[in-house]
C-alpha positions in Angstrom: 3.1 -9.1 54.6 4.2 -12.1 53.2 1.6 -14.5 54.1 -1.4 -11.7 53.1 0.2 -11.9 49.5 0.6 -15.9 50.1 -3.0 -15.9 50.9 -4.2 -13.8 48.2 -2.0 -14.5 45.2 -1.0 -17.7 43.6 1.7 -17.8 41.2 1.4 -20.9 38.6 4.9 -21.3 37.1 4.8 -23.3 33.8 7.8 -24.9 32.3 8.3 -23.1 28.8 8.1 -25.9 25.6 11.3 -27.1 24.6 10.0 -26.4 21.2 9.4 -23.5 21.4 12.6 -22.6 23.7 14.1 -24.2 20.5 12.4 -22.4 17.9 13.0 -18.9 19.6 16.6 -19.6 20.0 16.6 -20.3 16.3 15.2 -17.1 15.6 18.0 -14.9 16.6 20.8 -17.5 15.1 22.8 -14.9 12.9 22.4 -18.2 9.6 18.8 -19.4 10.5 17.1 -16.3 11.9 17.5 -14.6 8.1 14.9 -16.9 6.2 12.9 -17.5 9.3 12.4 -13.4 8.9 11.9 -13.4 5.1 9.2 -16.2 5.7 7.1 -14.4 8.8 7.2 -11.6 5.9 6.2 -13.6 3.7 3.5 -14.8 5.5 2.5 -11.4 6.3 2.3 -10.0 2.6 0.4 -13.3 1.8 -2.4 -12.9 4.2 -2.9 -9.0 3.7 -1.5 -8.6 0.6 -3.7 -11.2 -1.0 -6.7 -12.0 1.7 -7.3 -9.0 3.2 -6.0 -6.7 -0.5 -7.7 -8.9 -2.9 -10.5 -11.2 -1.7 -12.1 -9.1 0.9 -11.8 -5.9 -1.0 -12.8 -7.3 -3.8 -16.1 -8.1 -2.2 -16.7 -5.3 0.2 -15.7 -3.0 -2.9 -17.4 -5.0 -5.7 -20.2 -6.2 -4.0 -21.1 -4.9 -1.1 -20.5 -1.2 -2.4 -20.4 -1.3 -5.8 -23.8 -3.1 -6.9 -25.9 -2.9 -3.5 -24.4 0.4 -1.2 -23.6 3.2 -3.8 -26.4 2.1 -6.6 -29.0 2.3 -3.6 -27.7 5.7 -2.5 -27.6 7.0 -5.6 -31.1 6.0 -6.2 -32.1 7.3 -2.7 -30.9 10.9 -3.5 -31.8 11.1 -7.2 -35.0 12.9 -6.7 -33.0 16.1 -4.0 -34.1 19.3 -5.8 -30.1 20.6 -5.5 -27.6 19.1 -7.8 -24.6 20.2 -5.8 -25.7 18.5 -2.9 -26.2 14.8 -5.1 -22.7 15.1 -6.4 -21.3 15.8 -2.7 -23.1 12.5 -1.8 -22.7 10.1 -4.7 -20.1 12.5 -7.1 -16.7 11.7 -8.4 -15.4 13.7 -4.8 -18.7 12.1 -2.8 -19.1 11.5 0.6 -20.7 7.3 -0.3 -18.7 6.9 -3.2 -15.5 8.2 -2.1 -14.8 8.6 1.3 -16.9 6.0 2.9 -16.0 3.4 -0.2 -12.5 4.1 0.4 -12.6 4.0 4.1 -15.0 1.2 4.7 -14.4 -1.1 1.6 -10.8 -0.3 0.6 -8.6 0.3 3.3 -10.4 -1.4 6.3 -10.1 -4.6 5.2 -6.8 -4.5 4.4 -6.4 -2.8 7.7 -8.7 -5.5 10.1 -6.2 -8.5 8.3 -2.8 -6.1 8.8 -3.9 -5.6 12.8 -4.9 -9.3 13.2 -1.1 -10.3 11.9 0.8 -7.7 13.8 -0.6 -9.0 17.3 0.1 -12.3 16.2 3.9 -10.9 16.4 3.2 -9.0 19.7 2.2 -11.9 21.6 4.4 -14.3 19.5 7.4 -12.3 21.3 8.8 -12.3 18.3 9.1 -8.7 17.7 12.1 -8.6 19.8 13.8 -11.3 18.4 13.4 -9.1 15.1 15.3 -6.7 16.5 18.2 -8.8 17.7 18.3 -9.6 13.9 18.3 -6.0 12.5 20.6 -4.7 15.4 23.7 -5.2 12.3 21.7 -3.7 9.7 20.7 -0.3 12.1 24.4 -0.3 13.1 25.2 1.1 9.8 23.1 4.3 10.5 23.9 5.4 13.7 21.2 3.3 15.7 20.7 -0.3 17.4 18.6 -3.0 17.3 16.2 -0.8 19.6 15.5 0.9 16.9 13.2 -1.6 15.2 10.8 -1.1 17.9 9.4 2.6 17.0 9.6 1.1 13.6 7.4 -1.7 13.9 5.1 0.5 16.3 5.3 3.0 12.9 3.4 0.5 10.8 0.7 0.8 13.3 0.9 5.1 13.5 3.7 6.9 13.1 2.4 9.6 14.8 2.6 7.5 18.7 5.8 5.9 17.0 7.3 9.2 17.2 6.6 9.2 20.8 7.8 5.6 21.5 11.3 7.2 19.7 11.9 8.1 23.2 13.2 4.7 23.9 16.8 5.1 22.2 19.5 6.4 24.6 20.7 9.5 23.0 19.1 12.8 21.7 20.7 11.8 17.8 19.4 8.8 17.6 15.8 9.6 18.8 16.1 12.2 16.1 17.1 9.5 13.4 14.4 7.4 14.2 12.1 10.6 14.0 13.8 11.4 10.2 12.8 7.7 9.9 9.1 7.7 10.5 8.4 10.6 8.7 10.4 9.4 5.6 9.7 5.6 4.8 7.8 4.0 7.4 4.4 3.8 6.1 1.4 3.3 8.9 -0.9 0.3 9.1 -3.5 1.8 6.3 -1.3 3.1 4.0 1.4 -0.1 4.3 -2.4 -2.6 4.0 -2.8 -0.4 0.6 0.7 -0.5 -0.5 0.5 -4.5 -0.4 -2.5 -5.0 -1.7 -1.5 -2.6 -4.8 1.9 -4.8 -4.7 -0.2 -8.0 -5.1 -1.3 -6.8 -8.8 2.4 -6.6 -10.0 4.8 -8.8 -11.1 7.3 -9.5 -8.4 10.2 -7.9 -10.3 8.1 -4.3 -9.6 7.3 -5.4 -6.2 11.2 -6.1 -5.4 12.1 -2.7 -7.1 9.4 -0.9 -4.6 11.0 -2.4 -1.6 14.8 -1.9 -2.6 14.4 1.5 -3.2 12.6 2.3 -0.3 15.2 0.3 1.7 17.7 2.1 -0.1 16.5 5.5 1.0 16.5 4.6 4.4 19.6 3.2 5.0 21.6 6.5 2.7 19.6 9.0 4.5 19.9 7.0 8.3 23.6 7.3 7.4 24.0 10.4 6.2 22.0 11.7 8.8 24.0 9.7 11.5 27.4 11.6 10.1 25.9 14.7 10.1 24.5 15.2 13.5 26.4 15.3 16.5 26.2 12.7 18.9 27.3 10.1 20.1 25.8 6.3 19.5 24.4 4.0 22.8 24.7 0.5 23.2 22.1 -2.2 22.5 20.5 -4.1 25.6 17.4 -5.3 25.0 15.0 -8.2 27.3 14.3 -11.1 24.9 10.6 -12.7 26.5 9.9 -16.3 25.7 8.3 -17.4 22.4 4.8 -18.1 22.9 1.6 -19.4 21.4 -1.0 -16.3 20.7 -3.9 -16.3 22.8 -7.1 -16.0 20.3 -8.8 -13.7 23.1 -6.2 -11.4 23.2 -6.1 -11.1 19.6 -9.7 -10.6 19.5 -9.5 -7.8 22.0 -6.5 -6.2 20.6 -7.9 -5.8 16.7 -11.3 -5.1 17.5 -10.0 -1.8 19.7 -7.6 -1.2 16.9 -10.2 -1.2 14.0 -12.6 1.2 16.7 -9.5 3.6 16.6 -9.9 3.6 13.0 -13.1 4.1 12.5 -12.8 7.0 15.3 -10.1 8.4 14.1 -9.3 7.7 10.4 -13.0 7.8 8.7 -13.0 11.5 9.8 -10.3 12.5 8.4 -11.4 10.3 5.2 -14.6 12.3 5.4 -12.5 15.9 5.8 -10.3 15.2 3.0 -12.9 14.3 0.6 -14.6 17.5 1.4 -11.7 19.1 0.5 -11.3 17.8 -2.9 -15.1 18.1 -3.4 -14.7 22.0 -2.1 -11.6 22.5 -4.6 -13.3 21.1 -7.7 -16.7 22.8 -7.3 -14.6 26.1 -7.3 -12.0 25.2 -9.9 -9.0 25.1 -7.8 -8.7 21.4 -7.8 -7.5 22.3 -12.2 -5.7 24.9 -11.3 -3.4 23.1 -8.5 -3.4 20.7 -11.1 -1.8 23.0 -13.8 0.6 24.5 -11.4 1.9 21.4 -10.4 2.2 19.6 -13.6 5.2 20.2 -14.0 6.3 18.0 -10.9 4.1 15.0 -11.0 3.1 14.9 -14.7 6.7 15.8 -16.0 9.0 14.8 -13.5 7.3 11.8 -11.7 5.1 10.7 -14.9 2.2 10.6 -12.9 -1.3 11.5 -14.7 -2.8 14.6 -13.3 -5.5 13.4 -11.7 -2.6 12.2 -8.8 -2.0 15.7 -7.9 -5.3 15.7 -5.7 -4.7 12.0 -4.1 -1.1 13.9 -3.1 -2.9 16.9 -1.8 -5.3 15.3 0.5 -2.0 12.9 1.4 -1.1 15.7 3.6 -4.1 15.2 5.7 -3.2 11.6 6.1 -0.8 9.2 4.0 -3.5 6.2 4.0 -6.1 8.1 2.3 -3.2 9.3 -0.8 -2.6 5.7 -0.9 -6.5 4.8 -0.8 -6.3 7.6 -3.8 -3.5 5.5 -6.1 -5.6 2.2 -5.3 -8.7 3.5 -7.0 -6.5 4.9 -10.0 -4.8 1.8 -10.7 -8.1 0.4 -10.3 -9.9 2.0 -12.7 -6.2 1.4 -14.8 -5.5 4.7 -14.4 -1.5 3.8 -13.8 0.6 1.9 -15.9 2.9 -0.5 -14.0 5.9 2.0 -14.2 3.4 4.5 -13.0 2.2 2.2 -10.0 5.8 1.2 -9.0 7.1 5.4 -9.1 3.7 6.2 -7.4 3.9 3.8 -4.6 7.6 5.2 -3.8 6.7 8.6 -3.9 3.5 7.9 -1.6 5.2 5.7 0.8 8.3 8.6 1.1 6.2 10.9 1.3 5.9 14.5 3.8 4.1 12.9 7.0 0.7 13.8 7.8 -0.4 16.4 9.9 -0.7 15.0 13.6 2.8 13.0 13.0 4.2 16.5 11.7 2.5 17.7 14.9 4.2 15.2 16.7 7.5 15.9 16.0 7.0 19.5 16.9 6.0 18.2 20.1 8.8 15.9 20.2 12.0 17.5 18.9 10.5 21.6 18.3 9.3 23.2 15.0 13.0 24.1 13.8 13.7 20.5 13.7 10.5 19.4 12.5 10.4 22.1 9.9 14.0 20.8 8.9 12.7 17.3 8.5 9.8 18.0 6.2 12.0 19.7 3.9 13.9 17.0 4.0 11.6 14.2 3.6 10.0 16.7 0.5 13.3 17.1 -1.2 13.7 13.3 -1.1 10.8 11.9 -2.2 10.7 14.5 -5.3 14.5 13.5 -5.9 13.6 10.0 -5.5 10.6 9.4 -7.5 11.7 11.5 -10.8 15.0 10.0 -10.7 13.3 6.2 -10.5 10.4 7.8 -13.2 13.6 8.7 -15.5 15.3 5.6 -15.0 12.6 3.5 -15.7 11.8 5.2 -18.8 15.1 5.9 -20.1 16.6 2.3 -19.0 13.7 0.7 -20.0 13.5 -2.0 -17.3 11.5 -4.2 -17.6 8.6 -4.6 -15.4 6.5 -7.6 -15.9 
C-alpha cells in the first residue's frame, strides 16, 4: 500500500519563511499582537470603509445609476398606460430605484471590497491568531478564544454563524454565542454599510458607534454567562502558519461569495421593497408610522420615514442598513441621528432565516427568549444614547 501511494502522491515539503514564522509569532505576543490588530482593522475600515463605501458607490450610485440606469428606465416606462405600475418600477418604493439601486449600487460594492479583505485573513491564517488575542477579552463572558470564530464567520452571515456556534464545548456557551450573533454582530452587507456610513463622520461618532456596541456585548455576554447554568470549557485551538494569499484563491473565493449575494440577497431586496411599495399604496406604511412614533420619533429621535427602513430590517438587517444609507444620503439624519441609528440597526432583532436558525439550533422557546431580548436591548440602548446625546450635548464633530 505504501509504495501505490509512493507512486501516486508526492509530497513537496517547503520550509516556512523565517519572516513570516517571525511575524506570526509576533502576532499572538500579548504587547505587540494589540496594534498589529488595531492596524489589520484599520486596514480593513480603510479599504471598505473608504474604497469600496465611498469611491465605488459613489460611482455605481452617481453615475452608473443615477444619470445613465434610473433616468433611462424612467424614460423607458413613461409612456405605460397604468400609473401604479410606473411608481412600482421607478417610484419612491420602486423596483430600479430602490431595490436594485440599493442592492446593485449600494451595498454590493461595499460587499465585493468587504469579501476580498476577509479571505485575505482566511488564507493569511490570521484569523486564529485573532482569537489567541481575544481569548482574555471572551474570558470575561463566559466563553474562549474559540469564540471569535462564529464571530468572524458572523460578519459574513449570521445565519451559518449560528450553525458554526456548534464549535464551543458546552451547551451555555453555544447559546452565548447564539445571544451574540443575533444581538451585535452585523453580517458582511449590513457591517460594508455601517462603515461606509462611519466614513462620513467625524471619528469622535465613529468611536462612540463602536464603544457602545462593544459595550453591549461584553454587559449582556456577562450577564448572560451568570445567568445560565453551565459550566465554562477550556480553550485549545490549532494555530496554522502565516502565509502569503494566493490571488487565485481569492478570486475564487469572492466571486462565489458575491454569486451568493446576488442569489440570495437581491431577492430578498426585491421582496422587501415590495413590501414597502404594497404598504404605501394602501396607507399602512403612515399608519405603522403613527403607531410607532412614539418609539423611533420620540424615543430614538429618528424621523419617521426610519420606521419603514426598520420594518423591512426584519426581512434582512443589510437592506435596513441599505435604508439609513440612503437617508443620511439625501441628509435625511443629523450626525446624532446617524450615530443612534447605526446602534439601533446594528443591535437590532435578527432577520428572519438567522431567527430561523436559532429555532433550528437551540428550539423556539430559546429563540423566542432571545428576540425579546435582543428587542428590549436595542430599544433600551438606542433611546438611552438618543437622550444622552441630546441632554449631555456631546459633541459630535
Amino acid at each position: 500500500m505504501r509504495q501505490i501511494l509512493n507512486a501516486t502522491f508526492r509530497v513537496q515539503e517547503t520550509a516556512p519563511s523565517p519572516r513570516l514564522e517571525a511575524l506570526g509569532q509576533l502576532t499572538m505576543h500579548p504587547l505587540w499582537g494589540l496594534p498589529i490588530v488595531l492596524a489589520v482593522l484599520a486596514l480593513v475600515y480603510l479599504f471598505v470603509g473608504v474604497l469600496g463605501a465611498r469611491i465605488l458607490v459613489d460611482w455605481f450610485e452617481g453615475t452608473l445609476f443615477g444619470r445613465l440606469i434610473n433616468p433611462a428606465v424612467t424614460a423607458l416606462v413613461a409612456p405605460l398606460p397604468l400609473p401604479i405600475v410606473r411608481e412600482f418600477l421607478v417610484g419612491p418604493y420602486g423596483l430600479v430605484t430602490m431595490a436594485l439601486t440599493y442592492g446593485l449600487a449600494i451595498v454590493l460594492p461595499i460587499v465585493a471590497t468587504f469579501f476580498i479583505a476577509f479571505g485575505i485573513l482566511e488564507d493569511s491564517g490570521y484569523l486564529p491568531r485573532l482569537a489567541v488575542m481575544a481569548n482574555q477579552v471572551f474570558k470575561a463572558m463566559g466563553l474562549n478564544g474559540k469564540a471569535v470564530l462564529p464571530m468572524i464567520l458572523g460578519l459574513g452571515c449570521d445565519t451559518m454563524a449560528t450553525l458554526t456556534a456548534r464549535i464551543m464545548d458546552s451547551r451555555k456557551e453555544r447559546v452565548i454565542v447564539t445571544l451574540l450573533l443575533a444581538l451585535g454582530v452585523p453580517c458582511s452587507a449590513q457591517l460594508g454599510v455601517i462603515l461606509g456610513m462611519l466614513g462620513a463622520l467625524p471619528p469622535a461618532a465613529a468611536l462612540l458607534w463602536l464603544a457602545t456596541v462593544a459595550g453591549v456585548l461584553l454587559a449582556v455576554g456577562f450577564l448572560a454567562s451568570r445567568v445560565l447554568p453551565g459550566e465554562s470549557s477550556e480553550f485549545v485551538l490549532e494555530i496554522p502558519p502565516l502565509r502569503l494569499p494566493q490571488a487565485s484563491n481569492l478570486l475564487i473565493k469572492t466571486a462565489a461569495r458575491i454569486e451568493w449575494y446576488l442569489r440570495e440577497v437581491i431577492p430578498v431586496f426585491v421582496l422587501g421593497t415590495a413590501v414597502l411599495f404594497a404598504l404605501d399604496e394602501t396607507g399602512l406604511l403612515a399608519r405603522i408610522e403613527h403607531v410607532l412614533s412614539p418609539v423611533v420619533v420620540s424615543w430614538l429621535g429618528l424621523p419617521a420615514a426610519a420606521t419603514g427602513v426598520l420594518l423591512v430590517g426584519f426581512l434582512r438587517r443589510d437592506y435596513g442598513a441599505a435604508g439609513l444609507f440612503a437617508l443620511a444620503t439625501a441628509g435625511a439624519l443629523s450626525v446624532r441621528q446617524t450615530v443612534v441609528a447605526l446602534v439601533v440597526i446594528t443591535l437590532f432583532i435578527p432577520c428572519i432565516a438567522a431567527l430561523l436558525m436559532i429555532v433550528r439550533e437551540h428550539g423556539l422557546r430559546v429563540a423566542l427568549t432571545m428576540l425579546a431580548t435582543v428587542l428590549a436591548v436595542v430599544l433600551l440602548v438606542g433611546g438611552a444614547l438618543n437622550l444622552a446625546l441630546g441632554g449631555l450635548h456631546v459633541p459630535l464633530g
